[in-house]
Backbone as CSV, one residue per row, in Angstrom:
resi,resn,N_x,N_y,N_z,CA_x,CA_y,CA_z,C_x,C_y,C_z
1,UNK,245.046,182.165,-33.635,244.988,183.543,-34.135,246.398,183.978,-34.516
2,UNK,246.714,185.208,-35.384,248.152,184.830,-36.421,247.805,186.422,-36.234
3,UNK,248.997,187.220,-35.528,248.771,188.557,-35.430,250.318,189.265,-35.940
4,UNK,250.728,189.480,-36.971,252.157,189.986,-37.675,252.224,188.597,-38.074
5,UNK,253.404,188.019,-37.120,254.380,187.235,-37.425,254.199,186.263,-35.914
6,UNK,253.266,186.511,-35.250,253.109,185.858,-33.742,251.676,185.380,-33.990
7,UNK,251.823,183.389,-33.551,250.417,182.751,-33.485,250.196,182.383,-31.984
8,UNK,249.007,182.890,-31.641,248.414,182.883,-30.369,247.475,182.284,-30.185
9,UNK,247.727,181.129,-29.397,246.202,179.888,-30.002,245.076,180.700,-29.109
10,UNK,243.924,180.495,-29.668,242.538,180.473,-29.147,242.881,179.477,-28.123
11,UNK,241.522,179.920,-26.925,241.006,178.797,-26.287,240.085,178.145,-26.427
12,UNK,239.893,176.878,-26.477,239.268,175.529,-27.228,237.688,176.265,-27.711
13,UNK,236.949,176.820,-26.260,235.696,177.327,-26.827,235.325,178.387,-27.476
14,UNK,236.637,179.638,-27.586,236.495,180.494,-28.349,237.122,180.260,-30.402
15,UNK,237.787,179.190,-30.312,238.580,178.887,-31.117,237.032,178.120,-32.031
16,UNK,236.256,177.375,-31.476,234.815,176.858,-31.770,234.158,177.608,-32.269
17,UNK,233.702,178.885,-31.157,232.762,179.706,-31.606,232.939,180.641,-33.009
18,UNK,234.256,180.502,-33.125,234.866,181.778,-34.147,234.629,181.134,-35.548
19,UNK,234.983,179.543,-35.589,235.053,178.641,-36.341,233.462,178.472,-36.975
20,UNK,232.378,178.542,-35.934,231.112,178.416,-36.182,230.614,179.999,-36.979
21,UNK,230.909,180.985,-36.075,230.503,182.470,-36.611,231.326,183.182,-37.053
22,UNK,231.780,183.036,-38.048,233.377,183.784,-38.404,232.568,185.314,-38.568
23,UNK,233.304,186.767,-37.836,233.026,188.040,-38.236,233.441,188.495,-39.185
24,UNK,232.574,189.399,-39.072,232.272,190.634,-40.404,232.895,191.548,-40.529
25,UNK,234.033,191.413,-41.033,235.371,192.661,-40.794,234.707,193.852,-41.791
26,UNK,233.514,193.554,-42.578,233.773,194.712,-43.699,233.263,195.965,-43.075
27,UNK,232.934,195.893,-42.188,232.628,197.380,-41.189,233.817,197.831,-40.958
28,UNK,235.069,197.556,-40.918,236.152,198.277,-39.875,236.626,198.703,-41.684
29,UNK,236.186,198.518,-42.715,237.014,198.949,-43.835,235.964,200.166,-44.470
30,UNK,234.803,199.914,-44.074,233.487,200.812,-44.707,233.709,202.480,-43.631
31,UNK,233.598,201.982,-42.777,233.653,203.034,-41.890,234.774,203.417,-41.097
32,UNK,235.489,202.901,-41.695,236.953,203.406,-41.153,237.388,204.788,-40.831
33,UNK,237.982,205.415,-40.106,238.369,206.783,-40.070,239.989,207.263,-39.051
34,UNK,240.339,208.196,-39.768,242.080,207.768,-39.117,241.479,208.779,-37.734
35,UNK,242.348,208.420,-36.728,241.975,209.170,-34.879,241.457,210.512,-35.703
36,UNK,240.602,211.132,-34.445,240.126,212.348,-34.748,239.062,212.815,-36.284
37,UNK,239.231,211.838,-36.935,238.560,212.597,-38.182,237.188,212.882,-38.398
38,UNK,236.411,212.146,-37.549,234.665,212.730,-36.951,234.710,214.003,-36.358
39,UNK,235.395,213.939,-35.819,235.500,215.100,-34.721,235.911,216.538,-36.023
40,UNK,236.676,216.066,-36.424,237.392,217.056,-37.366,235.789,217.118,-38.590
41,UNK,235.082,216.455,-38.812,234.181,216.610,-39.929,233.006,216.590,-39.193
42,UNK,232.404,216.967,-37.982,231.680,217.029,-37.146,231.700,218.997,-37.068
43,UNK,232.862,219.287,-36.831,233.249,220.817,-36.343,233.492,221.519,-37.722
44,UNK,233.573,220.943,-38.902,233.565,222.036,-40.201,232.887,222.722,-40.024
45,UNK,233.292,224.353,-40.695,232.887,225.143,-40.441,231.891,225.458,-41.617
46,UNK,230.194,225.968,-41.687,229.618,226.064,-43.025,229.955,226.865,-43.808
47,UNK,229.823,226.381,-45.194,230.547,227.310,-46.168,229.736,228.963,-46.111
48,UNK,230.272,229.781,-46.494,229.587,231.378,-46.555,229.292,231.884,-47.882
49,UNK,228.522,231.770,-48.120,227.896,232.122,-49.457,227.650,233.314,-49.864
50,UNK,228.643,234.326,-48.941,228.692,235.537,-49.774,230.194,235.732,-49.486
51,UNK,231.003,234.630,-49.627,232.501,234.812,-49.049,233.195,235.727,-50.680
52,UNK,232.471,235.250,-51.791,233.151,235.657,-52.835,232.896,237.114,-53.270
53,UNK,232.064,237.403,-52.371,231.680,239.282,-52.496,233.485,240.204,-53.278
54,UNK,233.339,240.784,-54.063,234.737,241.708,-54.101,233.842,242.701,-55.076
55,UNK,234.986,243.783,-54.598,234.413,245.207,-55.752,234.179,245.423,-56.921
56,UNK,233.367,245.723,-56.879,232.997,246.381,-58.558,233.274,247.626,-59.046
57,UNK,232.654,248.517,-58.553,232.429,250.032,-58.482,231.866,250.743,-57.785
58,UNK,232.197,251.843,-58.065,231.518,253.010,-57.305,231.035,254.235,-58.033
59,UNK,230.023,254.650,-57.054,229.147,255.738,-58.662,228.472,256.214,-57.582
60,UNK,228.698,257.556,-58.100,228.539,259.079,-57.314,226.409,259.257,-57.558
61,UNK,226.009,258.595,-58.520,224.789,258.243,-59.254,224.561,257.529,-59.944
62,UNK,222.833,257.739,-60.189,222.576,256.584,-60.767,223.046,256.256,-62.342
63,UNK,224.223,257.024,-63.053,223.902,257.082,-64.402,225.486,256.616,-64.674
64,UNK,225.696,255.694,-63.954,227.012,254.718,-63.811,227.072,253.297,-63.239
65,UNK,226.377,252.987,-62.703,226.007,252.104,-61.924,225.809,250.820,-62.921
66,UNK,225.506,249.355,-62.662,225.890,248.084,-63.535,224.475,248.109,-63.601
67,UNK,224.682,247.298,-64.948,223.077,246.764,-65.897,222.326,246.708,-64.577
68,UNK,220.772,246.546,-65.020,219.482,246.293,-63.817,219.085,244.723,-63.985
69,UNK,220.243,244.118,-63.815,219.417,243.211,-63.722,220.071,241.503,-62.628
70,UNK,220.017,240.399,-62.762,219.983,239.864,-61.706,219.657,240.320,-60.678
71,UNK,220.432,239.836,-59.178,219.713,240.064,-57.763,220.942,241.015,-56.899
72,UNK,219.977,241.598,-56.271,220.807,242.688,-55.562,220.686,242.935,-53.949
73,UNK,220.942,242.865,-53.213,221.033,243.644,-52.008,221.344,244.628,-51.294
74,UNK,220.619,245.636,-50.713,221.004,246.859,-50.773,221.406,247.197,-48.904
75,UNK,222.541,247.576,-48.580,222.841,248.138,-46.747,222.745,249.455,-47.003
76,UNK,221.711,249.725,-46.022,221.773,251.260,-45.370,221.161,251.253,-44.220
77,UNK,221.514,253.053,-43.709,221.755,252.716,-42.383,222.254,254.081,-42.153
78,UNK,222.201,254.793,-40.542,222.630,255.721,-40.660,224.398,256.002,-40.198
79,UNK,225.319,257.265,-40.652,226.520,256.793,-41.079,227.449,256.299,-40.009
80,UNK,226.680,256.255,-38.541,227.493,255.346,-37.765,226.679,254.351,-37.065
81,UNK,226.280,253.456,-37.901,225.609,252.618,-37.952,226.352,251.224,-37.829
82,UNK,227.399,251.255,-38.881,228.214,250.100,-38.598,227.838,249.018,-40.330
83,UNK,227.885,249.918,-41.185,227.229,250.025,-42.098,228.450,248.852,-43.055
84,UNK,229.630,249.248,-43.285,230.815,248.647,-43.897,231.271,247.592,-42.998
85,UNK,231.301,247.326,-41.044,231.747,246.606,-40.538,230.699,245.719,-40.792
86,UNK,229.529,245.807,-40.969,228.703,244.674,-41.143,228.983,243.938,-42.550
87,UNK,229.221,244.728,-43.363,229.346,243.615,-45.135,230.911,242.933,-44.984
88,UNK,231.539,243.534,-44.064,232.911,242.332,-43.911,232.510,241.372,-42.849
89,UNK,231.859,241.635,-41.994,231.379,240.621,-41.223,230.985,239.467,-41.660
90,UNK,229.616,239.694,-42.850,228.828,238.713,-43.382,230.012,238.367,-44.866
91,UNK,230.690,238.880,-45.353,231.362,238.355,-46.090,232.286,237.680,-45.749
92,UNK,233.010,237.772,-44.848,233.848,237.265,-43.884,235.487,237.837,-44.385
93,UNK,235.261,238.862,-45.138,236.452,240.016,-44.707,236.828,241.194,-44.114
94,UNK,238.408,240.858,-43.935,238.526,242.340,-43.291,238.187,243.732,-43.402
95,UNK,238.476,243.807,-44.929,238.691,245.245,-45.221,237.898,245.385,-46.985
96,UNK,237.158,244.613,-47.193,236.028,244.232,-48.306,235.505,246.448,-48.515
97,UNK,234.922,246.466,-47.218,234.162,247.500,-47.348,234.854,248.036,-46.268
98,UNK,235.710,249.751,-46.608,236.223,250.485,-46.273,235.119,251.046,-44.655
99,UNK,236.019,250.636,-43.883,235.453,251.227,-42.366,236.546,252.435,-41.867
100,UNK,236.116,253.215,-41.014,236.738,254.500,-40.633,236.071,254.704,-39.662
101,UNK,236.706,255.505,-38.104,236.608,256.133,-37.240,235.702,257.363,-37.344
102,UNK,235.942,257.664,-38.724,234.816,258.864,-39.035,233.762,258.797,-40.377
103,UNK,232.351,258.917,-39.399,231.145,258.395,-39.800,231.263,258.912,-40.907
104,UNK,230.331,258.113,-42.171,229.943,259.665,-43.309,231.533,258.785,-44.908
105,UNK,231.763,257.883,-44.732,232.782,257.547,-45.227,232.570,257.052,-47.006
106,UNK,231.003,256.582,-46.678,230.645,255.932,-47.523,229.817,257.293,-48.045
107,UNK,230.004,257.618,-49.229,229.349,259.072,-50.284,228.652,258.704,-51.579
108,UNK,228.822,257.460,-51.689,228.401,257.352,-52.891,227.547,255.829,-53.064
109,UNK,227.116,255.165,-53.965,226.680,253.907,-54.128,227.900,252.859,-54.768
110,UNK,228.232,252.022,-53.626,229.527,250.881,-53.707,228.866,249.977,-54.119
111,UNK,229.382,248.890,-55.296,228.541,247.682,-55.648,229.610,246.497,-55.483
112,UNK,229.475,245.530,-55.072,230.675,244.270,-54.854,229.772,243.415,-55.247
113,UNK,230.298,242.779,-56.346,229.791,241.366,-56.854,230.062,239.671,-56.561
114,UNK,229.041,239.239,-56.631,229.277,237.630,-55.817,229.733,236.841,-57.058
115,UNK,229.134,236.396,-57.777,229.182,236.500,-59.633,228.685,237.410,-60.306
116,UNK,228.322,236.823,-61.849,227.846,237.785,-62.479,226.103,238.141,-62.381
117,UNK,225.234,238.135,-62.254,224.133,238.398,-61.434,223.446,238.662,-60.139
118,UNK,224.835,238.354,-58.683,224.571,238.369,-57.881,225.287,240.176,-57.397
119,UNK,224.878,240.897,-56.576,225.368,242.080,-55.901,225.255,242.527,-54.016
120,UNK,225.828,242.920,-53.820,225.528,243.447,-52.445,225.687,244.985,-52.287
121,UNK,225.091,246.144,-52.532,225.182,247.481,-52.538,225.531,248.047,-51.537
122,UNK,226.294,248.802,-50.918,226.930,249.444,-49.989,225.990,251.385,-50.063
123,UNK,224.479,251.742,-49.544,224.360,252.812,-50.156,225.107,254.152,-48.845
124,UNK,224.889,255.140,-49.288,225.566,256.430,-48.829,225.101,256.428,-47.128
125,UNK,225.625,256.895,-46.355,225.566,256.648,-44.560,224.289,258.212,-44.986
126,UNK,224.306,257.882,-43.630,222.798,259.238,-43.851,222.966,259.995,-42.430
127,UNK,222.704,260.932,-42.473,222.449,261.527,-41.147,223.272,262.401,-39.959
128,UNK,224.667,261.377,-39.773,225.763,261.590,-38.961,226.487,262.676,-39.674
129,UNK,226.916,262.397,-41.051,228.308,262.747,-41.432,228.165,264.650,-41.893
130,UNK,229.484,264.330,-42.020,229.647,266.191,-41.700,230.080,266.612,-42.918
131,UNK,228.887,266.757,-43.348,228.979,267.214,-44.806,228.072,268.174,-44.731
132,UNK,228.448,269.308,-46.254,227.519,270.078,-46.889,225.839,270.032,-46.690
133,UNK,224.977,270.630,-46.184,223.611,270.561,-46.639,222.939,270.097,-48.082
134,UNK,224.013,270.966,-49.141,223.924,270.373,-50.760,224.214,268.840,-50.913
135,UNK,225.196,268.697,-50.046,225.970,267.031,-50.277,224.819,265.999,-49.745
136,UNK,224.264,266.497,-48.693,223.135,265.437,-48.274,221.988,265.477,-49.091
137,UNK,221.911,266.560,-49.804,220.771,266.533,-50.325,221.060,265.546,-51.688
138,UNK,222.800,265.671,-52.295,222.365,264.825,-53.102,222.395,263.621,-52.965
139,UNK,222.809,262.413,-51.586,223.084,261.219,-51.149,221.740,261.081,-50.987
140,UNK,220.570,261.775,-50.919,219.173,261.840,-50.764,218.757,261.508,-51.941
141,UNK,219.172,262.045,-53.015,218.141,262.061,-54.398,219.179,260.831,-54.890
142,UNK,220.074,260.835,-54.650,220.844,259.092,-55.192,220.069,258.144,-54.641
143,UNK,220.013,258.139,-53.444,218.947,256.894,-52.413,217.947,256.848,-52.972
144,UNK,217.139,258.200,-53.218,215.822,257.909,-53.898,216.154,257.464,-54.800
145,UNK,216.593,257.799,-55.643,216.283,257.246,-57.310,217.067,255.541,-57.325
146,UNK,218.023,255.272,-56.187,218.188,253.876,-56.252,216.564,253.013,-55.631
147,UNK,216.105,253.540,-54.416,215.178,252.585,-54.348,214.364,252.532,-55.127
148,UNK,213.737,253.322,-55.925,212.087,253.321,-56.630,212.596,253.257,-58.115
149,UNK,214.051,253.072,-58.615,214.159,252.559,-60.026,214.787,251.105,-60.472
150,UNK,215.678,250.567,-59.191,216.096,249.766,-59.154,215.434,248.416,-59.275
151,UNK,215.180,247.726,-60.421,214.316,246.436,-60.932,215.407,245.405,-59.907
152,UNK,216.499,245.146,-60.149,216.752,243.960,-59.223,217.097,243.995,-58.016
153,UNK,216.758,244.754,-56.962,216.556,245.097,-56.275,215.473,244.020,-55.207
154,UNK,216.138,243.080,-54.308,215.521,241.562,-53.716,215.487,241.667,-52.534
155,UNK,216.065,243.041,-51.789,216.166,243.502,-50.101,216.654,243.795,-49.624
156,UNK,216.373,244.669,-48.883,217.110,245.605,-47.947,217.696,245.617,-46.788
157,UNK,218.906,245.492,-46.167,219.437,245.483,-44.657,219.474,246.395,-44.226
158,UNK,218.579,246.843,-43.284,218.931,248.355,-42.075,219.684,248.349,-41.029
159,UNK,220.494,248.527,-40.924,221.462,248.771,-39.430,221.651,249.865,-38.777
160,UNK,220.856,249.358,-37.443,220.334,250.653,-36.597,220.911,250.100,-35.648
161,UNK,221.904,251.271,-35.157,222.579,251.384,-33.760,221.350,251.037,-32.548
162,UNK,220.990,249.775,-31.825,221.018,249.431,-31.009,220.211,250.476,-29.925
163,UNK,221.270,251.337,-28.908,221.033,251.707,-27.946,220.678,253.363,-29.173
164,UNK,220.393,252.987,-30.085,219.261,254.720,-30.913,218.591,253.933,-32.407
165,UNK,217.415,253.373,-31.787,216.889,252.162,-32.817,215.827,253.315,-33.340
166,UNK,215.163,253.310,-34.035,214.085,253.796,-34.899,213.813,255.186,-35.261
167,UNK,215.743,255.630,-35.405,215.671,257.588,-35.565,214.637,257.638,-37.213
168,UNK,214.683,259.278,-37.140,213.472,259.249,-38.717,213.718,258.772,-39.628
169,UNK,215.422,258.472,-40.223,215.754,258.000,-41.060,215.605,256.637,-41.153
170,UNK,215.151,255.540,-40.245,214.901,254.353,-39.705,213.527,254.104,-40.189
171,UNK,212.940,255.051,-40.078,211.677,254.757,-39.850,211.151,255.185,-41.550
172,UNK,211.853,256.411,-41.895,211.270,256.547,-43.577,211.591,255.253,-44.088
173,UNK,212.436,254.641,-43.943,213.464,253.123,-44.864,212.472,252.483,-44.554
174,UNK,211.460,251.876,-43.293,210.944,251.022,-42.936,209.809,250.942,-43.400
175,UNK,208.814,252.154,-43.392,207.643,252.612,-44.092,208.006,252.446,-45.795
176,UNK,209.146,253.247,-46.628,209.136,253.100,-47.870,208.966,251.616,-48.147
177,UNK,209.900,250.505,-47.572,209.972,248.859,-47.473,208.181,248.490,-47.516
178,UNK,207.790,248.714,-46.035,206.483,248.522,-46.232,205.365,248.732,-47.428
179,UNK,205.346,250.171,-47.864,204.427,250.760,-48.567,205.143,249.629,-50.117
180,UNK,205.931,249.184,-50.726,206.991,248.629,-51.790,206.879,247.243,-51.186
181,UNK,206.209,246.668,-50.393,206.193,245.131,-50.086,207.318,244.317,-50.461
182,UNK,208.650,245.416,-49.998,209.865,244.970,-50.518,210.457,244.500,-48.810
183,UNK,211.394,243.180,-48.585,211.781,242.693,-47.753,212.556,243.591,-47.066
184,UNK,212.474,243.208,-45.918,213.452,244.331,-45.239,214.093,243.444,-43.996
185,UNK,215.482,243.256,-43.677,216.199,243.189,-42.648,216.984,244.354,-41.579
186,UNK,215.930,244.140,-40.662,216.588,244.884,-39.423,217.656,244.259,-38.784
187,UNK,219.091,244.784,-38.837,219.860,244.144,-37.687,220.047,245.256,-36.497
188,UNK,219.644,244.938,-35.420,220.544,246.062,-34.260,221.454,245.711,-33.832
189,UNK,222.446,246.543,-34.575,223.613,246.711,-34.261,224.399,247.011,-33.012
190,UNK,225.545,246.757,-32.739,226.248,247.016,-31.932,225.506,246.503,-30.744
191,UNK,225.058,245.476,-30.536,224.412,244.887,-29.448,224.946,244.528,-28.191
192,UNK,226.228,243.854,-28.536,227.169,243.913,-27.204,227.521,244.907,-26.402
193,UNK,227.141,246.268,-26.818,227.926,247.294,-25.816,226.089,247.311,-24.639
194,UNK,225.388,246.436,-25.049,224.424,246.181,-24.439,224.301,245.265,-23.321
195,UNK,223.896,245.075,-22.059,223.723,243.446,-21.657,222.596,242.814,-22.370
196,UNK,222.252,241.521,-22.204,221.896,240.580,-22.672,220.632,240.848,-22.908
197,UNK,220.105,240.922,-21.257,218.501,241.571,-21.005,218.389,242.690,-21.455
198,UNK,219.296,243.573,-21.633,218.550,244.781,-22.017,218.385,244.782,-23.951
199,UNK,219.219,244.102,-24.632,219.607,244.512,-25.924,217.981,243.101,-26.289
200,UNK,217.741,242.038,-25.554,216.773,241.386,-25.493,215.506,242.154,-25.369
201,UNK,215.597,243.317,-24.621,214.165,243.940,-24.269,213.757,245.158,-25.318
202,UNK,214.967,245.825,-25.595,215.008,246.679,-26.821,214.574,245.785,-28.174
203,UNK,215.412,244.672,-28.724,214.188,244.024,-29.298,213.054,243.935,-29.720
204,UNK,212.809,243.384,-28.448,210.586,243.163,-27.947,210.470,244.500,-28.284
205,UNK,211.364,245.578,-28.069,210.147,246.435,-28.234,210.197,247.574,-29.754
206,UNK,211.472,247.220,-30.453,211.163,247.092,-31.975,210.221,246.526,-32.980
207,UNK,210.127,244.777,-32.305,209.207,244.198,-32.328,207.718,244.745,-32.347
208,UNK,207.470,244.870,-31.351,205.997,245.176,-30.847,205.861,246.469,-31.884
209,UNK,206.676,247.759,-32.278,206.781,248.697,-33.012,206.311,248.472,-34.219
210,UNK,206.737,247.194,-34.580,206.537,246.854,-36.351,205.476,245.621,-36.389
211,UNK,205.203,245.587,-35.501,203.980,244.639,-35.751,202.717,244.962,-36.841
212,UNK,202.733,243.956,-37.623,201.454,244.234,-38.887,203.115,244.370,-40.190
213,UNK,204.038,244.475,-39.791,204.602,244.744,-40.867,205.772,243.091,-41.345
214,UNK,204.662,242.598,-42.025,204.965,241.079,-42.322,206.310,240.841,-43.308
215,UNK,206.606,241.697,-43.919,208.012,241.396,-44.862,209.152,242.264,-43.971
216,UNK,209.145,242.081,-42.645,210.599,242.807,-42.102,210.508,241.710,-40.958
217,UNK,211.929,241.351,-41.260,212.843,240.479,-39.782,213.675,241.685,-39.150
218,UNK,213.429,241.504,-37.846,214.459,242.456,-36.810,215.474,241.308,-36.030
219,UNK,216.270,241.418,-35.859,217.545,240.303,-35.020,218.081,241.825,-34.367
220,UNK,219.399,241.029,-33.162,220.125,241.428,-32.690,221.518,240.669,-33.791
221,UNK,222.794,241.735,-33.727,223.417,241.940,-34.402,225.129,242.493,-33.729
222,UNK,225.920,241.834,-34.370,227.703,242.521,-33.232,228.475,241.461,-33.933
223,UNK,229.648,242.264,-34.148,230.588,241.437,-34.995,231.154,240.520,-33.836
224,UNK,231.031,240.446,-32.613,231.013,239.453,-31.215,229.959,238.236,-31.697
225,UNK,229.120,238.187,-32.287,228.106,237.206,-32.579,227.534,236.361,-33.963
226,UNK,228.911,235.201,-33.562,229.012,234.599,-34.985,227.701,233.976,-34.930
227,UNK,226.841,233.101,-34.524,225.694,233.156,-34.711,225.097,234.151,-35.279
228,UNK,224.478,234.960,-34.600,223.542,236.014,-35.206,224.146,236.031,-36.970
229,UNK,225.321,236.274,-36.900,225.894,236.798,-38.220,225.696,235.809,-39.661
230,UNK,225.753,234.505,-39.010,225.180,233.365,-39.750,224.150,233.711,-39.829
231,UNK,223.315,233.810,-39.179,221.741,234.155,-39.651,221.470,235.106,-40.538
232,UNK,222.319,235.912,-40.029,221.934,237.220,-41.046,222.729,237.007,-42.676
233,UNK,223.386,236.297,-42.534,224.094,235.853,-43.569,223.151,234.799,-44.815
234,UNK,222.673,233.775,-43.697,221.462,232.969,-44.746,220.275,233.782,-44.763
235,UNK,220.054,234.522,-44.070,218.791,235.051,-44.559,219.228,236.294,-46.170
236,UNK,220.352,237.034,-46.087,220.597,237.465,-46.914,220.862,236.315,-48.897
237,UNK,221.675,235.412,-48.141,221.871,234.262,-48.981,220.435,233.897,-50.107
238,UNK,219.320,233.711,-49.206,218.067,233.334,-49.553,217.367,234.307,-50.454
239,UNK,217.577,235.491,-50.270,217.033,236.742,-51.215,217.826,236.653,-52.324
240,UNK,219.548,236.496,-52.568,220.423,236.475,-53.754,219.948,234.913,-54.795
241,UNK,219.095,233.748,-54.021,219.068,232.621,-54.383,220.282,232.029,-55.047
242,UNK,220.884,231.810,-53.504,222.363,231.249,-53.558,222.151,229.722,-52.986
């Protein structure tokens, strides 16, 4: 045997056997890999298919807003809901969609585009924010006239605070979805300020709430839960047909 520049004889019966069965080196060249590199291509992380989300515009109404057409996704939710921390979550940026300490931030309809046919809509927070009676009324007639005119329009994400799941505004979004056999994603939000069992039992009993209502997924939801967030991420993915 001839290893660099140093020959190291075999012994008589291995020197035979080698001679009789010479090996098959072409495995150590086929499957070769330098230390660590399974490990390293084992642990990649999956790509995010709404990583390319960035802004488009913003429009106070509907009579500004981009052509009707390709696929769209629409977040709402009430305005401390967690409404903007969730579209950087699933996009996987920081500051994509403007978050603030004070609810009510979002006033208008935000559109961020993936390409050119794909969208993710950011609509107006509802409920919390401390605005005008006139002002809500018109984040009301914007909402309306986005859901019931909007042709590309492929589903809806609701994000409902968790420990205050199914206030009226929860429940009109859920029924309009229903009655419109339009998809609907429930995430409950803010789940971690929950324990395990309990944000598990609140759940079941969202669940059990919407039973008969076959086009809505409910999950648990927390920017603590990269899982969940993947999920909610391909399930969103699947409506844009990405």
């Amino acid at each position: 045997m001839i290893i660099g520049s140093w020959y190291l004889p075999l012994p008589r019966k291995l020197a035979t056997l080698a001679s009789k069965n010479p090996p098959n080196l072409g495995h150590l060249y086929t499957n070769c890999r330098m230390p660590g590199q399974a490990k390293h291509a084992n642990n990649r992380k999956p790509r995010n298919p709404l990583q390319n989300a960035h802004f488009v515009l913003l429009s106070p109404d509907m009579a500004h807003v981009p052509p009707d057409e390709g696929f769209e996704v629409a977040f709402a939710g009430r305005s401390n809901a967690g409404k903007s921390s969730a579209i950087n979550a699933l996009t996987g940026q920081k500051s994509l969609a403007r978050t603030s300490k004070t609810p009510g931030r979002t006033q208008a309809l935000v559109f961020f585009a993936l390409d050119d046919l794909r969208r993710l809509v950011d609509l107006p927070g509802y409920g919390y924010a401390k605005v005008s009676a006139s002002v809500k009324k018109q984040w009301h007639q914007t909402l309306d006239s986005f859901l019931n005119q909007r042709q590309a329009l492929r589903g809806i994400v609701l994000l409902m605070d968790i420990r205050h799941p199914l206030t009226e505004f929860d429940q009109q979004m859920i029924e309009w979805c229903h009655a419109q056999s339009m998809p609907l994603l429930l995430l409950l939000s803010k789940s971690d300020k929950l324990s395990k069992g309990a944000a598990h039992a609140t759940l079941q009993q969202v669940n059990r709430t919407l039973t008969g209502y076959d086009k809505t997924t409910t999950q648990l939801f927390s920017m603590q839960d990269t899982p969940g967030i993947e999920q909610a991420r391909l399930h969103i993915a699947n409506w844009l047909e990405i």
